[in-house]
N, CA, C and O atoms as CSV, one atom per row, in Angstrom:
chain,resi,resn,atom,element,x,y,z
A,1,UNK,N,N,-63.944,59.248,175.252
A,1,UNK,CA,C,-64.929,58.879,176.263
A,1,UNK,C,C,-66.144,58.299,175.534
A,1,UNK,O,O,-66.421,58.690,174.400
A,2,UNK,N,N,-66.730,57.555,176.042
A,2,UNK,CA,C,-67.669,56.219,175.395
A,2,UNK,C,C,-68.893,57.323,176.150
A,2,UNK,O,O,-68.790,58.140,177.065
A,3,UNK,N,N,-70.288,56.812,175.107
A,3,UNK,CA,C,-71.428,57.179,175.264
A,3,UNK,C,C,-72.045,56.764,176.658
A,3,UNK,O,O,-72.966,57.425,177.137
A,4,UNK,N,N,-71.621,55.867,177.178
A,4,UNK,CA,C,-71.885,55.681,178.825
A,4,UNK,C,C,-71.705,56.569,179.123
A,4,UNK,O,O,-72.441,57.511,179.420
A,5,UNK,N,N,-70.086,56.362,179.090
A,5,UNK,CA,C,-69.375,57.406,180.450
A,5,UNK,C,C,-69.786,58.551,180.380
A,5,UNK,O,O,-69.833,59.240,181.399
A,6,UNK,N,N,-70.192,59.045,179.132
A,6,UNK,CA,C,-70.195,60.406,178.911
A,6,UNK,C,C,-72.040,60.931,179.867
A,6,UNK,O,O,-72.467,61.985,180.339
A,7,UNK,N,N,-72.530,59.700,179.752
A,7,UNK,CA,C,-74.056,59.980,180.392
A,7,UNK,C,C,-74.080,59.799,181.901
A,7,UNK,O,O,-74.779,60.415,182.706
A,8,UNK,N,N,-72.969,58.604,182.196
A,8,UNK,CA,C,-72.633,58.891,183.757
A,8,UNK,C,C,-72.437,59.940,183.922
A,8,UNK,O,O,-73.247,60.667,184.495
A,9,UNK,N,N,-71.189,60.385,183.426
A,9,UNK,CA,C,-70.729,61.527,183.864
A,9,UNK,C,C,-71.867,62.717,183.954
A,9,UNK,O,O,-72.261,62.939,185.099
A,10,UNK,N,N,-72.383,63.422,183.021
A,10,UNK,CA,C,-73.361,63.976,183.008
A,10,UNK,C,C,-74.507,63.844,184.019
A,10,UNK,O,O,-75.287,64.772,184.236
A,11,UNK,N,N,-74.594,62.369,184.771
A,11,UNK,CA,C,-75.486,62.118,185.733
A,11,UNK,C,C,-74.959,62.451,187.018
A,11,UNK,O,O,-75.672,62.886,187.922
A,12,UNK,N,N,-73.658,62.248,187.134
A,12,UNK,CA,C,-73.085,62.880,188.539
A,12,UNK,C,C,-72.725,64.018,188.916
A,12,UNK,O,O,-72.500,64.364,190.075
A,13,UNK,N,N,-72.640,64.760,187.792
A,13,UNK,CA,C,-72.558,66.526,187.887
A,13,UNK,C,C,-73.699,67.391,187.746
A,13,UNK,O,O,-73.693,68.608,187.558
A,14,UNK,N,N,-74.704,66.593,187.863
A,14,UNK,CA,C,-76.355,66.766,187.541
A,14,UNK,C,C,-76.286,67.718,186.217
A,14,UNK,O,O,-77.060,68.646,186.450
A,15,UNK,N,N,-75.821,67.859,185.198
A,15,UNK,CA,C,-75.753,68.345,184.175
A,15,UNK,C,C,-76.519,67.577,183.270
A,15,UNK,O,O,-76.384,66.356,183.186
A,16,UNK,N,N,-77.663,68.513,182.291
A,16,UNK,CA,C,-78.714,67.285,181.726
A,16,UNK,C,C,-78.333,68.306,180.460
A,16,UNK,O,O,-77.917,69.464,180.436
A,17,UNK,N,N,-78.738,67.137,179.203
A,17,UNK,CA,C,-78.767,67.688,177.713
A,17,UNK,C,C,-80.646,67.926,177.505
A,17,UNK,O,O,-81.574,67.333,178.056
A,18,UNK,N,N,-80.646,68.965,176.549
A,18,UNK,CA,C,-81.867,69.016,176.180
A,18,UNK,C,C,-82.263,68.907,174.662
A,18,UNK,O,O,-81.498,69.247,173.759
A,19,UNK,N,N,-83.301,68.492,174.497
A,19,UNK,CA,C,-83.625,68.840,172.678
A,19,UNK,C,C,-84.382,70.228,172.890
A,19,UNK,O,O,-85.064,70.570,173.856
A,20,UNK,N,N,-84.111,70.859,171.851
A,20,UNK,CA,C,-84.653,72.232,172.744
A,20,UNK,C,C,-85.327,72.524,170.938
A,20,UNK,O,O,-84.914,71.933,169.940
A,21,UNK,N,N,-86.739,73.885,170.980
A,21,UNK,CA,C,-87.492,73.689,170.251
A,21,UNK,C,C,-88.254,75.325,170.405
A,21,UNK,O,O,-88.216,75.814,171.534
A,22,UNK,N,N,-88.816,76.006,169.471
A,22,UNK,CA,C,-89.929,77.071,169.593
A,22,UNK,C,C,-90.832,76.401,168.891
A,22,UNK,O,O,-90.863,75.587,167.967
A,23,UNK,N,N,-92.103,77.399,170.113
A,23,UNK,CA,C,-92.969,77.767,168.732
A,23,UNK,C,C,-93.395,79.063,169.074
A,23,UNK,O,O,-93.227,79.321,170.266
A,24,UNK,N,N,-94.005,80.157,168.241
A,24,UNK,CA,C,-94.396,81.673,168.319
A,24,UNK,C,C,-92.617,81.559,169.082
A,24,UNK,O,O,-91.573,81.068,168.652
A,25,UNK,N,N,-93.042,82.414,170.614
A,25,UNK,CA,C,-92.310,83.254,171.196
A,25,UNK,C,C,-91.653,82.423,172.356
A,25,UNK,O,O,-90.652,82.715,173.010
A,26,UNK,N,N,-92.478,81.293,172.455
A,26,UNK,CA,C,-92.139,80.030,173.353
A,26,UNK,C,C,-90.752,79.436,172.909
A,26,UNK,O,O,-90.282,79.493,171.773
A,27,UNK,N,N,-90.152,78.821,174.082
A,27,UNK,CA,C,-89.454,77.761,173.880
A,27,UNK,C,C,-89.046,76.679,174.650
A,27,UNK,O,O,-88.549,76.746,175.774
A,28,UNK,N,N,-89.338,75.408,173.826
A,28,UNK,CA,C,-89.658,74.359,175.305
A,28,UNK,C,C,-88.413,73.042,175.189
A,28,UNK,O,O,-88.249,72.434,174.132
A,29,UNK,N,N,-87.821,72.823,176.107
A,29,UNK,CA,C,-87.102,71.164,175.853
A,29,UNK,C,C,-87.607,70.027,176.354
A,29,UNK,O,O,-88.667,69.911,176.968
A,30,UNK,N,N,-86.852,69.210,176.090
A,30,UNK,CA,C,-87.275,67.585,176.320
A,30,UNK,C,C,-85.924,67.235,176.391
A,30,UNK,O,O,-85.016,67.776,175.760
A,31,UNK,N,N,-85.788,65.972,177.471
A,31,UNK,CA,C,-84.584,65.893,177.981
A,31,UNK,C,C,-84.207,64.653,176.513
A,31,UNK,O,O,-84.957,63.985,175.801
A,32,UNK,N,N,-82.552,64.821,176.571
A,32,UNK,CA,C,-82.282,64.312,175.200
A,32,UNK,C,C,-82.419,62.903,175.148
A,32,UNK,O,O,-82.632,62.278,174.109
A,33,UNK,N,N,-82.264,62.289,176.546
A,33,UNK,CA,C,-82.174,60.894,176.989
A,33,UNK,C,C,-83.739,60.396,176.406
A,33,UNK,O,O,-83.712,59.366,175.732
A,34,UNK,N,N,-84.729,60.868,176.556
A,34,UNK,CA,C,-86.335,60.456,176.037
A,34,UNK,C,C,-86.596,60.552,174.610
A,34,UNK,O,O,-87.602,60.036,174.122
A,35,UNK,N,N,-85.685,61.227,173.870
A,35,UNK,CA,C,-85.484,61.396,172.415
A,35,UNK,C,C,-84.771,60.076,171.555
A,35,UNK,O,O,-83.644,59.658,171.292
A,36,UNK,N,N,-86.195,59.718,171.307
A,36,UNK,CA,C,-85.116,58.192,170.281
A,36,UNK,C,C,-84.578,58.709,168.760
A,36,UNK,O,O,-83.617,58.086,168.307
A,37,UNK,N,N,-85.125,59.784,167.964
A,37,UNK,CA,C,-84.280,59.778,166.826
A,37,UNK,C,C,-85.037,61.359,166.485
A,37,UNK,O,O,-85.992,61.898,167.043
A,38,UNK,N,N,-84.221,61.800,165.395
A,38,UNK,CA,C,-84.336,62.931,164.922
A,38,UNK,C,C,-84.262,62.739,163.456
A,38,UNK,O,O,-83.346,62.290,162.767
A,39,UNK,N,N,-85.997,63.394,162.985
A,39,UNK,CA,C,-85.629,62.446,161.087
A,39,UNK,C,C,-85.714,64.060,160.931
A,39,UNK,O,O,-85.722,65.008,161.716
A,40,UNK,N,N,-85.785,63.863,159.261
A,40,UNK,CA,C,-86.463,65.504,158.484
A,40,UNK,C,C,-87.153,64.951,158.130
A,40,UNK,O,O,-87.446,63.756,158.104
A,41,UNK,N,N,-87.614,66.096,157.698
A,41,UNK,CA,C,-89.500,65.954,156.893
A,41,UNK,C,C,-89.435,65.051,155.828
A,41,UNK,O,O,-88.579,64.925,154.952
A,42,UNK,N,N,-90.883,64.201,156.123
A,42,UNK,CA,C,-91.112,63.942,155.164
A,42,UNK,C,C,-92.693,64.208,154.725
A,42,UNK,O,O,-93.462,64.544,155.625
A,43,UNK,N,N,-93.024,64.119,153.847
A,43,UNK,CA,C,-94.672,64.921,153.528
A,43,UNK,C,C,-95.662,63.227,154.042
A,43,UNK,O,O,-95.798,62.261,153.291
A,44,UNK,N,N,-96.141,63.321,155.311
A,44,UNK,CA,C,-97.458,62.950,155.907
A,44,UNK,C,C,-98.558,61.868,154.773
A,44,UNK,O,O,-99.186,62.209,153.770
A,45,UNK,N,N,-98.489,61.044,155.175
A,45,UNK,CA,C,-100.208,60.400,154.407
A,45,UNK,C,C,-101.344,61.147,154.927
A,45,UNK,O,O,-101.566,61.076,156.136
A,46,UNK,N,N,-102.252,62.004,154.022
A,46,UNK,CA,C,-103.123,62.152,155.042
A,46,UNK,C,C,-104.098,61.572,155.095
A,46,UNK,O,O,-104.295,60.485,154.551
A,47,UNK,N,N,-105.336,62.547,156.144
A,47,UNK,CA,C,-106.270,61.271,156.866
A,47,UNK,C,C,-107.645,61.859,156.348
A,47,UNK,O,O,-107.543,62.981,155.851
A,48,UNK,N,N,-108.351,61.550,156.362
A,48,UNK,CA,C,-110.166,62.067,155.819
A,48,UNK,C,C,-110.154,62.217,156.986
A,48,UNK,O,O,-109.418,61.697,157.825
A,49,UNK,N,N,-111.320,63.244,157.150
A,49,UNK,CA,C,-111.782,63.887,158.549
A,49,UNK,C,C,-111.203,64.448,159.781
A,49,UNK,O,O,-111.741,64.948,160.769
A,50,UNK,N,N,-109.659,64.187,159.397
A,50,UNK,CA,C,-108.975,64.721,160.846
A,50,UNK,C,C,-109.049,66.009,161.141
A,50,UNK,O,O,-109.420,66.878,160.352
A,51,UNK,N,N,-108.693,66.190,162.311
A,51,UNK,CA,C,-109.182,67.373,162.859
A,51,UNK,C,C,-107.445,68.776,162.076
A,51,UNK,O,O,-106.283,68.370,162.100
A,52,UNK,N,N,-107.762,70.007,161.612
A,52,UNK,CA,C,-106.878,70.583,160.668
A,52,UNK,C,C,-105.247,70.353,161.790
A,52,UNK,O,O,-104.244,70.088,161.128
A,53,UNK,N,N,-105.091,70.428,162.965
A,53,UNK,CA,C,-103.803,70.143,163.460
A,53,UNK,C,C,-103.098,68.799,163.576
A,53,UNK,O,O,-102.008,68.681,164.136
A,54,UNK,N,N,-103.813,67.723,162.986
A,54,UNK,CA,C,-103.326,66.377,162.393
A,54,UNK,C,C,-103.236,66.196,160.928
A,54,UNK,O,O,-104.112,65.971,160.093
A,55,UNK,N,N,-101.883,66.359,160.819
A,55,UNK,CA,C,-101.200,66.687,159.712
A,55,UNK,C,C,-101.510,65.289,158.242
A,55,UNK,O,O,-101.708,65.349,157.029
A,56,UNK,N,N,-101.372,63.973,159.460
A,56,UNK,CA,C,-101.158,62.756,158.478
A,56,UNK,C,C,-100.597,62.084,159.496
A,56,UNK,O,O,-100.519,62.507,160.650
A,57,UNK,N,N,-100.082,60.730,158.984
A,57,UNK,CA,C,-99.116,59.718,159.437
A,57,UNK,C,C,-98.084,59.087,158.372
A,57,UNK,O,O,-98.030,58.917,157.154
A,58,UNK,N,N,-97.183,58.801,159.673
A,58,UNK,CA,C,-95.761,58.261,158.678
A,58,UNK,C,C,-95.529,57.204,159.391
A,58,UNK,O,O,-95.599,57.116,160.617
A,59,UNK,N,N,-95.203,56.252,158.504
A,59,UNK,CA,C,-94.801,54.362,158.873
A,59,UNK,C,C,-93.648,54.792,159.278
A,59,UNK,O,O,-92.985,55.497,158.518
A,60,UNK,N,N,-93.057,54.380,160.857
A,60,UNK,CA,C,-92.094,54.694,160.982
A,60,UNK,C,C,-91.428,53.315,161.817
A,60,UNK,O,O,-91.540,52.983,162.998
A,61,UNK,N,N,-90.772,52.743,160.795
A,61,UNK,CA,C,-90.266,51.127,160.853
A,61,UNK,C,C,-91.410,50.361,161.349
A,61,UNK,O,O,-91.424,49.920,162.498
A,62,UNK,N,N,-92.509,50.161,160.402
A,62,UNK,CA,C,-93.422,49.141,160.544
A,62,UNK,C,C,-94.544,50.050,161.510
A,62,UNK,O,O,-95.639,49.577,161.207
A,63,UNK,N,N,-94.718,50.946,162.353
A,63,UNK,CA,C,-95.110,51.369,163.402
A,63,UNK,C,C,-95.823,53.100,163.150
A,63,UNK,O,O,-95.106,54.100,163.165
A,64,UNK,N,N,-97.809,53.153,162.861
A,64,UNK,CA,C,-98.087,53.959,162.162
A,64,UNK,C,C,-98.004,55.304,163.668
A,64,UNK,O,O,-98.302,55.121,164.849
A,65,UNK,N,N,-97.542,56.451,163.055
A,65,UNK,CA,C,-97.240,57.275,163.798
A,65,UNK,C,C,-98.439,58.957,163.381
A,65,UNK,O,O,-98.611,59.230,162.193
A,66,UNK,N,N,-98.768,59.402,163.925
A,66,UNK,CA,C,-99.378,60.820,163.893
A,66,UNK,C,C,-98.340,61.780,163.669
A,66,UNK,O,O,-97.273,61.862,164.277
A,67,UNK,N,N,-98.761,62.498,162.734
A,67,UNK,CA,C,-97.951,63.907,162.774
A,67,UNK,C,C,-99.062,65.491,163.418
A,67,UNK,O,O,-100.026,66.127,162.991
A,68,UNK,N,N,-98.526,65.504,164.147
A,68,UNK,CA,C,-99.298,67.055,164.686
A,68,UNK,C,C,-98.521,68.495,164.744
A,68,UNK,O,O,-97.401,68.708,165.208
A,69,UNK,N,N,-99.277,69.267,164.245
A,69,UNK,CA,C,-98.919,70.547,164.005
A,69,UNK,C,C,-99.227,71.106,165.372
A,69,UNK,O,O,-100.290,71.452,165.887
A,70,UNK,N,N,-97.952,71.093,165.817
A,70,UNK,CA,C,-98.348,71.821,167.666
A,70,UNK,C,C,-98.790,73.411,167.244
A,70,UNK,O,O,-99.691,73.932,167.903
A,71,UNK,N,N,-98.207,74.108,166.239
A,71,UNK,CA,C,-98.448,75.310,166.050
A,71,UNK,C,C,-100.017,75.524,166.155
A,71,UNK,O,O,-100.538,76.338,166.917
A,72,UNK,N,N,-100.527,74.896,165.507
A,72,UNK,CA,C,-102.178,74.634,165.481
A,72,UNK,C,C,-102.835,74.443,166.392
A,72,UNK,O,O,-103.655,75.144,166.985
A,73,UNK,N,N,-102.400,73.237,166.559
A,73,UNK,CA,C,-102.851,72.790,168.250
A,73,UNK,C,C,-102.562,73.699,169.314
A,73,UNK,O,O,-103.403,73.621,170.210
A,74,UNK,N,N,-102.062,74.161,169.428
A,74,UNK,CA,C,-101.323,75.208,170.944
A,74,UNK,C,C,-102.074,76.703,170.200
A,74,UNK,O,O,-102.021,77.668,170.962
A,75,UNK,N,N,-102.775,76.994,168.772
A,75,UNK,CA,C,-103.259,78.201,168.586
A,75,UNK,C,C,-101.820,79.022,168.276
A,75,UNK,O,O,-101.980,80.208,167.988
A,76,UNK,N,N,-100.575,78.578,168.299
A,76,UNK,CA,C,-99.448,79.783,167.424
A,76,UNK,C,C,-100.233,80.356,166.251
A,76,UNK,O,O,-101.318,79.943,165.841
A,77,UNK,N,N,-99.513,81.378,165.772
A,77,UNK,CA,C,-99.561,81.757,164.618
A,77,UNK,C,C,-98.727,80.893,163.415
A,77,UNK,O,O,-97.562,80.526,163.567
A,78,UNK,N,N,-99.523,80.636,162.204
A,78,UNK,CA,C,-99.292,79.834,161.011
A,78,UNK,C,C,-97.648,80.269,160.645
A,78,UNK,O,O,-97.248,81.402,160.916
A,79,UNK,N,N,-96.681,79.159,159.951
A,79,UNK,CA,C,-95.483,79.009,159.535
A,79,UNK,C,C,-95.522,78.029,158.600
A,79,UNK,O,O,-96.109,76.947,158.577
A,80,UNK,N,N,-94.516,78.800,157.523
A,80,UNK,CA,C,-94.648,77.129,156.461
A,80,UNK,C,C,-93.424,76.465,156.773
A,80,UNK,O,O,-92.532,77.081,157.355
A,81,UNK,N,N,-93.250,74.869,156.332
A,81,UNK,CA,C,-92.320,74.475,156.775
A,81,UNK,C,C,-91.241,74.708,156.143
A,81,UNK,O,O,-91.161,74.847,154.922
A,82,UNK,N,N,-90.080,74.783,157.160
A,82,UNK,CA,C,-88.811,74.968,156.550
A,82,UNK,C,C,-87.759,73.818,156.993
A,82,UNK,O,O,-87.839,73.201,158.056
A,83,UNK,N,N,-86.666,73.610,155.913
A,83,UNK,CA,C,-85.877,72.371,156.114
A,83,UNK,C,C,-84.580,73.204,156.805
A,83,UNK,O,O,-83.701,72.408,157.137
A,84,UNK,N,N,-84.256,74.558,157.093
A,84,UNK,CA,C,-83.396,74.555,157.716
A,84,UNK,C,C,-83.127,74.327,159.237
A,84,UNK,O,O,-84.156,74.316,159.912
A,85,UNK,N,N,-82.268,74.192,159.736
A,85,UNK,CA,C,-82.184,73.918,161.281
A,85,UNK,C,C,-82.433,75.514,162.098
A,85,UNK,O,O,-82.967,75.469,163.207
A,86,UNK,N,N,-82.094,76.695,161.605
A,86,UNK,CA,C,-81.889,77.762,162.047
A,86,UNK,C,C,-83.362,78.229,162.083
A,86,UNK,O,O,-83.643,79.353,162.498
């Protein structure tokens, strides 16, 4: 079954995919269809003066992007980063 069909299909059984995510005790999704790509880390340019939950920016194909530490921003409690998926 082809990546269409497979999203029709999914559209007529009202069955939706999610990217799904914590932070602390929370856990929130985003539907997968609004998700254009999934990278790993890479370490941020950073910025003079930004505020401590703006991490840096990353050129991401020509196109300068923000990195934000939602943990920060939303007030979680501090985590260092980790490259595993789990």
């Amino acid at each position: 079954m082809g990546a269409m069909e497979k999203i029709n299909e999914s559209r007529a059984t009202g069955a939706r995919e999610y990217l799904t995510f914590r932070l602390d005790q929370e856990e929130y999704g985003i539907d997968i269809l609004k998700v254009q790509e999934i990278r790993g880390y890479e370490p941020p340019t950073r910025i003079a003066n930004a505020p401590a939950f703006i991490k840096g920016v990353v050129n991401l194909r020509g196109t300068i992007v923000p990195i934000v530490d939602m943990r920060l921003k939303f007030g979680c409690s501090r985590r260092s980063t980790t490259h595993s998926l789990w």
